[in-house]
PyMOL commands that place a pseudoatom at each C-alpha (Angstrom):
pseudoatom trace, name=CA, resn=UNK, resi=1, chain=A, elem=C, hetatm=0, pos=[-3.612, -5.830, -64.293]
pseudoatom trace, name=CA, resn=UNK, resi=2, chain=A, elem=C, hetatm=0, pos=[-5.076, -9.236, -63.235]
pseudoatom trace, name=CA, resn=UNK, resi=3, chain=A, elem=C, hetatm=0, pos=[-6.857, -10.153, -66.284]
pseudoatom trace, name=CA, resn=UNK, resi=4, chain=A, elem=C, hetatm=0, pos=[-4.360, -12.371, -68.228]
pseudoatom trace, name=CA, resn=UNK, resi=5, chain=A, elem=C, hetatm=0, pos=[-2.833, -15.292, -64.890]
pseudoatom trace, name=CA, resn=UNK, resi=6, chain=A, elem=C, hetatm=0, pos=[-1.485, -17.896, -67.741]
pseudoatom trace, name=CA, resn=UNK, resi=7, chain=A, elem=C, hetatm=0, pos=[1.125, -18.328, -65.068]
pseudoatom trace, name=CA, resn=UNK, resi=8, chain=A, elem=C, hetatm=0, pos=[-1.860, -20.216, -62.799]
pseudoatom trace, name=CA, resn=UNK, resi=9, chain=A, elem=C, hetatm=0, pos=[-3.042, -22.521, -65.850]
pseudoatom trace, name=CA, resn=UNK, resi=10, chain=A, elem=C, hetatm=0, pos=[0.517, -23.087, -66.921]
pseudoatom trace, name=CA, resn=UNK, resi=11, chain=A, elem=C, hetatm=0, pos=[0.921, -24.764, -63.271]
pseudoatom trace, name=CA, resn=UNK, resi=12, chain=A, elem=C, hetatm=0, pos=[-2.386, -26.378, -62.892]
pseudoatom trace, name=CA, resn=UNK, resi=13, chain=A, elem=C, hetatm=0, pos=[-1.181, -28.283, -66.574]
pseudoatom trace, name=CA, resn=UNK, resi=14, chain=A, elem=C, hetatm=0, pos=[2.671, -29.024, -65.316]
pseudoatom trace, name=CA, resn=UNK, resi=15, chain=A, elem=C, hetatm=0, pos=[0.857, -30.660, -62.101]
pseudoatom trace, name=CA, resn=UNK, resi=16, chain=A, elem=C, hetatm=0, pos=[-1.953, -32.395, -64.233]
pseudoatom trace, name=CA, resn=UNK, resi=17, chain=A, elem=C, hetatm=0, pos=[0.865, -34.009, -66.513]
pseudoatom trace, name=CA, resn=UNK, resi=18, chain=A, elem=C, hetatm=0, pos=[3.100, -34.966, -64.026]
pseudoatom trace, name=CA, resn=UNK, resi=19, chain=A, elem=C, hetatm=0, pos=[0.424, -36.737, -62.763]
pseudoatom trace, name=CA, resn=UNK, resi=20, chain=A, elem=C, hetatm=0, pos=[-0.672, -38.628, -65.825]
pseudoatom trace, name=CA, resn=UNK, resi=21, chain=A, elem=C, hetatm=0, pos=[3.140, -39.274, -66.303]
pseudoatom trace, name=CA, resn=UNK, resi=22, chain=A, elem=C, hetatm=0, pos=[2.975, -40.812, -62.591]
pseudoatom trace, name=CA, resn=UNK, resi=23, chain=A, elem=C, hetatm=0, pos=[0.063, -43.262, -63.614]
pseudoatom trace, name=CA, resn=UNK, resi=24, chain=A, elem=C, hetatm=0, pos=[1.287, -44.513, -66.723]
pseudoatom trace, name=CA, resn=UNK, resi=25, chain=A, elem=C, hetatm=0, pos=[4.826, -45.287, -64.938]
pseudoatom trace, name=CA, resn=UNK, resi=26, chain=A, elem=C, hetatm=0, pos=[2.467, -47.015, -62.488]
pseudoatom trace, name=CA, resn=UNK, resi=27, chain=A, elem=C, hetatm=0, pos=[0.323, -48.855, -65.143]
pseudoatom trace, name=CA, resn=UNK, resi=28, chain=A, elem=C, hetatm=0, pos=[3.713, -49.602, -66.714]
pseudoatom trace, name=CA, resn=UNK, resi=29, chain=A, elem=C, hetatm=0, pos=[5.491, -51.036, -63.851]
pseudoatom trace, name=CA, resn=UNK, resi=30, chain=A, elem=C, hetatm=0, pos=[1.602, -53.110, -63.128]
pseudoatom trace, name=CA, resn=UNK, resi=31, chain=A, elem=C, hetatm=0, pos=[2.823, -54.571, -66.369]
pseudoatom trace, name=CA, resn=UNK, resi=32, chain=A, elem=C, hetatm=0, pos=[6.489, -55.163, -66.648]
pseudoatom trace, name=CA, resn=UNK, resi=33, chain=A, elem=C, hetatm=0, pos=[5.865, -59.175, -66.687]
pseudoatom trace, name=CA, resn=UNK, resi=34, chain=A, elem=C, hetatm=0, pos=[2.818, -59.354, -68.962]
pseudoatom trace, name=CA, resn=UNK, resi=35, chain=A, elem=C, hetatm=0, pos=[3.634, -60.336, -72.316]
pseudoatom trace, name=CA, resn=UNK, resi=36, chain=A, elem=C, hetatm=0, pos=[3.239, -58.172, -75.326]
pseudoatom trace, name=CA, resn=UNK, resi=37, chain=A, elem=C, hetatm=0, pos=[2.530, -55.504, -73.092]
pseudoatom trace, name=CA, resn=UNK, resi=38, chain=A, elem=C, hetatm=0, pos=[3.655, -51.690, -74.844]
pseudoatom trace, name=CA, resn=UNK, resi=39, chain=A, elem=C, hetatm=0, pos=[4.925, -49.326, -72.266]
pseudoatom trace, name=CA, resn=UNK, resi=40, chain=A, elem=C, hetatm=0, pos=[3.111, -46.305, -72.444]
pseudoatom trace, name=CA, resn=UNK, resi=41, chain=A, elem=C, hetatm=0, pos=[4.818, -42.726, -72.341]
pseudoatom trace, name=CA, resn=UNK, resi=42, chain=A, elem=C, hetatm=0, pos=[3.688, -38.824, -72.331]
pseudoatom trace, name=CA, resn=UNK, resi=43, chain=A, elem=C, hetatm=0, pos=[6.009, -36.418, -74.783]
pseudoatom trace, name=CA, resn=UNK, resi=44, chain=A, elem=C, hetatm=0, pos=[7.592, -33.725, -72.396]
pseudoatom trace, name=CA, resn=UNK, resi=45, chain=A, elem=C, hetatm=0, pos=[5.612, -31.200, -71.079]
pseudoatom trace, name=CA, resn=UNK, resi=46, chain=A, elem=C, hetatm=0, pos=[7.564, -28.684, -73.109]
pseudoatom trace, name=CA, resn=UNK, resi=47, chain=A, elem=C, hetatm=0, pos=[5.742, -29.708, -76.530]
pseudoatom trace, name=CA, resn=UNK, resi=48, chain=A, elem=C, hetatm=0, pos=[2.823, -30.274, -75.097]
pseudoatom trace, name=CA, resn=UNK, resi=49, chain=A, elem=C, hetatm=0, pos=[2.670, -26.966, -73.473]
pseudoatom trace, name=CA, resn=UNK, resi=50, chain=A, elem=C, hetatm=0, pos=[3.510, -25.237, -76.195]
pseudoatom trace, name=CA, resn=UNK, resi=51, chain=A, elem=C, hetatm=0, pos=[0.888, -27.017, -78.734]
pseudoatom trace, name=CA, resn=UNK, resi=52, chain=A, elem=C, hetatm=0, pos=[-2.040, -26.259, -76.405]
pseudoatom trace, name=CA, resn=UNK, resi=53, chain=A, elem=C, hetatm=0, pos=[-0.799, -22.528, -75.931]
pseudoatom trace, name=CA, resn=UNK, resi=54, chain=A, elem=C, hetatm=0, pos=[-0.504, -22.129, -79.826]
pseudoatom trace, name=CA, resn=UNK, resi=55, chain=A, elem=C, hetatm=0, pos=[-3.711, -23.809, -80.608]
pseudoatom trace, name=CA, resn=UNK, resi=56, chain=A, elem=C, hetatm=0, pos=[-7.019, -21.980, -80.686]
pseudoatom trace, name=CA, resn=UNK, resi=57, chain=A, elem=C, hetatm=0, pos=[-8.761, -22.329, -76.812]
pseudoatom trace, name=CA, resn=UNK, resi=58, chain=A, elem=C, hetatm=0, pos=[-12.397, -22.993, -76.094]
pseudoatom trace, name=CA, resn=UNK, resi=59, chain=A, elem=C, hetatm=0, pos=[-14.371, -21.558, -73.145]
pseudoatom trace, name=CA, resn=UNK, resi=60, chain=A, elem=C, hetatm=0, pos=[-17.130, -23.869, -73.295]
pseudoatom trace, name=CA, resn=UNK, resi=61, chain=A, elem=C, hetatm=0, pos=[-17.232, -27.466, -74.585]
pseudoatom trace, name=CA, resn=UNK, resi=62, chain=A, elem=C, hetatm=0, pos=[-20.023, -26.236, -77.480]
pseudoatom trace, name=CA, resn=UNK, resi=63, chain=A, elem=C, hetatm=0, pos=[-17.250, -24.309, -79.441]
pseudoatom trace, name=CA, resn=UNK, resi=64, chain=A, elem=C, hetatm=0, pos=[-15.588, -25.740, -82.663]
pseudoatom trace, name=CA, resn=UNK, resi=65, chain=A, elem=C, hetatm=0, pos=[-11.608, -25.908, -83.169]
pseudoatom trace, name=CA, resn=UNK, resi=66, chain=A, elem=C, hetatm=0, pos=[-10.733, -25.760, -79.791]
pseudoatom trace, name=CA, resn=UNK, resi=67, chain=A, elem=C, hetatm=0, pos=[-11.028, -27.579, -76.637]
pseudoatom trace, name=CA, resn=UNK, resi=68, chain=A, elem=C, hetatm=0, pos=[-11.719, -26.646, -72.771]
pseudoatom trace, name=CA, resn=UNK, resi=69, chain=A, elem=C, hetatm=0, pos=[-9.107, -29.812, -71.660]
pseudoatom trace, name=CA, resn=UNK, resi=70, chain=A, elem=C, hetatm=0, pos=[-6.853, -31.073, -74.458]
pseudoatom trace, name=CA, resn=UNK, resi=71, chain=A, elem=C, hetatm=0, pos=[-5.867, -34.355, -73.288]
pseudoatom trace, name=CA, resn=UNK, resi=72, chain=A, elem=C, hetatm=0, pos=[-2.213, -35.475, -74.881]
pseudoatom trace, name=CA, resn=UNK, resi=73, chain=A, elem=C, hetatm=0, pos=[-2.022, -38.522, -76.420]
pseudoatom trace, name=CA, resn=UNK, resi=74, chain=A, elem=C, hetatm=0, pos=[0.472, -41.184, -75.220]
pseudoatom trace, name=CA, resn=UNK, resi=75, chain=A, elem=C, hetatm=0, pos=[3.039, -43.135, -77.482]
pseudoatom trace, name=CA, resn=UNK, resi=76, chain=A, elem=C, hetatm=0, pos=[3.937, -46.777, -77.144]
pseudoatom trace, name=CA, resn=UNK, resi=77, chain=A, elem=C, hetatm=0, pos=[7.060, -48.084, -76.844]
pseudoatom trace, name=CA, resn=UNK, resi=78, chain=A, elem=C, hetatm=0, pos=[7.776, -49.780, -79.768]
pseudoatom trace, name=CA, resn=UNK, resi=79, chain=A, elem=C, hetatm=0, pos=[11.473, -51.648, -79.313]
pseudoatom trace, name=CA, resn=UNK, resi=80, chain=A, elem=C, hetatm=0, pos=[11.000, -54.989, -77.624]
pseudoatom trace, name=CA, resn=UNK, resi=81, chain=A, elem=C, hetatm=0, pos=[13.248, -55.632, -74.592]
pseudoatom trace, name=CA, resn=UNK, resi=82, chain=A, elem=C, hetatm=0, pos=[12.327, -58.626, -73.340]
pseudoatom trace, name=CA, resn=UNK, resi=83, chain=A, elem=C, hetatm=0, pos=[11.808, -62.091, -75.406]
pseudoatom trace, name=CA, resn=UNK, resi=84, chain=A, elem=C, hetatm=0, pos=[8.055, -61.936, -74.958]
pseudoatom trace, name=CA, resn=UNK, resi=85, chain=A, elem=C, hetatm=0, pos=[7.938, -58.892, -75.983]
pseudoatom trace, name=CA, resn=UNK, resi=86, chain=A, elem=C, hetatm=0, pos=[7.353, -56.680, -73.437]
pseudoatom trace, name=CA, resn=UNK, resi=87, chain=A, elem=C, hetatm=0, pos=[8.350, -53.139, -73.851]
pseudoatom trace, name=CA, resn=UNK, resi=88, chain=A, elem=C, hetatm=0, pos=[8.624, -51.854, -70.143]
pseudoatom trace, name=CA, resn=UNK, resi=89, chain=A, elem=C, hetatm=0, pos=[12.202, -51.226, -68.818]
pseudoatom trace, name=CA, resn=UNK, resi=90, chain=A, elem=C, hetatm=0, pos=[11.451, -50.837, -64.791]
pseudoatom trace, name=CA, resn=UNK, resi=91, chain=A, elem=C, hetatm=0, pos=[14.805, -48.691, -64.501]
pseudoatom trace, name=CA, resn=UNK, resi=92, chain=A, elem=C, hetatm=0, pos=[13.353, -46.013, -67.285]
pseudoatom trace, name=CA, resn=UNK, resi=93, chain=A, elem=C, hetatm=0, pos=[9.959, -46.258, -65.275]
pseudoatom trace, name=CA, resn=UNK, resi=94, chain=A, elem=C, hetatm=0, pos=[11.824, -45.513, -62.027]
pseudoatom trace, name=CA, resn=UNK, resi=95, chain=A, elem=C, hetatm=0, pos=[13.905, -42.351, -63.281]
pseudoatom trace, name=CA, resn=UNK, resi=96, chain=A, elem=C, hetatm=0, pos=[10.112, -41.118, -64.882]
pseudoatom trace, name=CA, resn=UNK, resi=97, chain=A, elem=C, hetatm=0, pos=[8.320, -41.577, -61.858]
pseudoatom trace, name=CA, resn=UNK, resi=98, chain=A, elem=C, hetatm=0, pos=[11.074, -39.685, -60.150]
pseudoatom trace, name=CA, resn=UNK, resi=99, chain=A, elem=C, hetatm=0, pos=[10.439, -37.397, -63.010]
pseudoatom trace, name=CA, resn=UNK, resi=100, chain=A, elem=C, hetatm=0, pos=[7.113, -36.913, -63.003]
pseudoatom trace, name=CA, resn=UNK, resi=101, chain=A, elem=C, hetatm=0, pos=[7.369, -35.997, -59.250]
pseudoatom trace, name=CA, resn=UNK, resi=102, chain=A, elem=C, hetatm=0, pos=[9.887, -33.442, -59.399]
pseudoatom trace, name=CA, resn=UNK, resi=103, chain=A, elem=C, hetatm=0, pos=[7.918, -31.885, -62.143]
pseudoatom trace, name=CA, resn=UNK, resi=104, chain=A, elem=C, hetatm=0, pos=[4.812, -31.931, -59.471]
pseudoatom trace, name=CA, resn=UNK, resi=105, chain=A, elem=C, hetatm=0, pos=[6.642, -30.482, -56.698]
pseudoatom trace, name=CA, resn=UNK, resi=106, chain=A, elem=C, hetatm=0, pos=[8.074, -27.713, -59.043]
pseudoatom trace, name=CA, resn=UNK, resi=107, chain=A, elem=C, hetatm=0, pos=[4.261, -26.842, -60.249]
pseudoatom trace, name=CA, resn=UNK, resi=108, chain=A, elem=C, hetatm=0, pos=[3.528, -26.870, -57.020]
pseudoatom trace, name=CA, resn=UNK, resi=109, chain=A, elem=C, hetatm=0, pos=[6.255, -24.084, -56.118]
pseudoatom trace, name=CA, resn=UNK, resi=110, chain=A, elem=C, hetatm=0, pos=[5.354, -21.777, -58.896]
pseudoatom trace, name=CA, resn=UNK, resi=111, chain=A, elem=C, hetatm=0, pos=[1.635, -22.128, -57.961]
pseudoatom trace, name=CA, resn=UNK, resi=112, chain=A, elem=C, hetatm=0, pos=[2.540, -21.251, -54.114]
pseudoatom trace, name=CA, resn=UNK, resi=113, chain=A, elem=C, hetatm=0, pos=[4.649, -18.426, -55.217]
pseudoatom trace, name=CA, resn=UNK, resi=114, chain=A, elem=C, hetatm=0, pos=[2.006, -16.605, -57.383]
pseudoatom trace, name=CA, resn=UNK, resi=115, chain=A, elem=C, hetatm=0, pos=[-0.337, -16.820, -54.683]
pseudoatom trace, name=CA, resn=UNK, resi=116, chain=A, elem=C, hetatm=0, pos=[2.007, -15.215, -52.660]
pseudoatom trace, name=CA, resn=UNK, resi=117, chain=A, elem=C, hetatm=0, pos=[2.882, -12.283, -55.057]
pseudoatom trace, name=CA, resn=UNK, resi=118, chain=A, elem=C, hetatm=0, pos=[-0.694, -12.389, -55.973]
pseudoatom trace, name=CA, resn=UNK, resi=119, chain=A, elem=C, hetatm=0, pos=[-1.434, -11.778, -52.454]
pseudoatom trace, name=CA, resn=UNK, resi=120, chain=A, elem=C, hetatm=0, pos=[1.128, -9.096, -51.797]
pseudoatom trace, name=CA, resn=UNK, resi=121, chain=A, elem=C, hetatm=0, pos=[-0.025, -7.334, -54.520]
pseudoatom trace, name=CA, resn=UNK, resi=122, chain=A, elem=C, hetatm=0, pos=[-3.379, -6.834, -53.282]
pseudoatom trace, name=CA, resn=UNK, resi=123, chain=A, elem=C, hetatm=0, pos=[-1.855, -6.251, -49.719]
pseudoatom trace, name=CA, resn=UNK, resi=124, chain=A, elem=C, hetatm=0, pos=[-3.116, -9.283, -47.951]
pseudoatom trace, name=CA, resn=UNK, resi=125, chain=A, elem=C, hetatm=0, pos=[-1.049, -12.048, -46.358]
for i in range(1, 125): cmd.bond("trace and resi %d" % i, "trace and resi %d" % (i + 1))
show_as sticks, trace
zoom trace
C-alpha cells in the first residue's frame, strides 16, 4: 500500500525549487545596479516537474540516462531595462520572491498533511 509516496518527493521538489527561486530573486536583487548584469530565472515548477517525472530516474549516481537530483537550468533575462544594461526589474523580483514563498509554504502543507494521513493510516498520532 505504502510502496509508491511520489506525493513526499513531489513536495520535497516544490520546497527545493521554491527555494532556488528565493536565491536567484536574492542574487538578482544583490545585482539590480551592476551593469550588464542578466537576471536569472527558474521555468515554473509545473514543467519542471513534469520533465523529471517523465524522464528515466536513477537510484544511484553510477547509472546511465538518469539522474538521482536533476538540477533545472536557469534562463537569463535577455531584454535590457536599464541603459547599462541591466536586466533585473526589482518589482518582478519582489512578486517572485513572494512567489517562491507561497510555493514553500504550500509544499510545506501537503508534506504536513501526508504525514498526518500517513500517520492515521497506521493508527498513530
Amino acid at each position: 500500500m505504502f510502496q509508491n509516496l511520489d506525493v513526499f518527493r513531489t513536495a520535497m521538489a516544490m520546497a527545493r525549487h521554491a527555494g532556488t527561486q528565493q536565491a536567484y530573486s536574492a542574487q538578482n536583487i544583490a545585482n539590480a545596479d551592476t551593469p550588464g548584469y542578466r537576471a536569472k530565472e527558474l521555468p515554473d515548477f509545473r514543467s519542471t516537474v513534469r520533465d523529471s517525472l517523465m524522464g528515466q530516474r536513477a537510484t544511484r549516481a553510477n547509472h546511465l540516462n538518469g539522474s538521482v537530483g536533476r538540477q533545472v537550468d536557469f534562463e537569463e533575462r535577455r531584454v535590457a531595462l536599464d541603459p547599462n544594461g541591466n536586466t533585473v526589474s526589482l518589482e518582478e523580483e519582489m512578486v517572485k520572491s513572494v512567489g517562491a514563498q507561497r510555493q514553500h509554504d504550500r509544499a510545506l502543507a501537503i508534506y504536513k498533511s501526508s504525514m498526518t494521513i500517513l500517520r492515521t493510516s497506521l493508527g498513530r498520532k
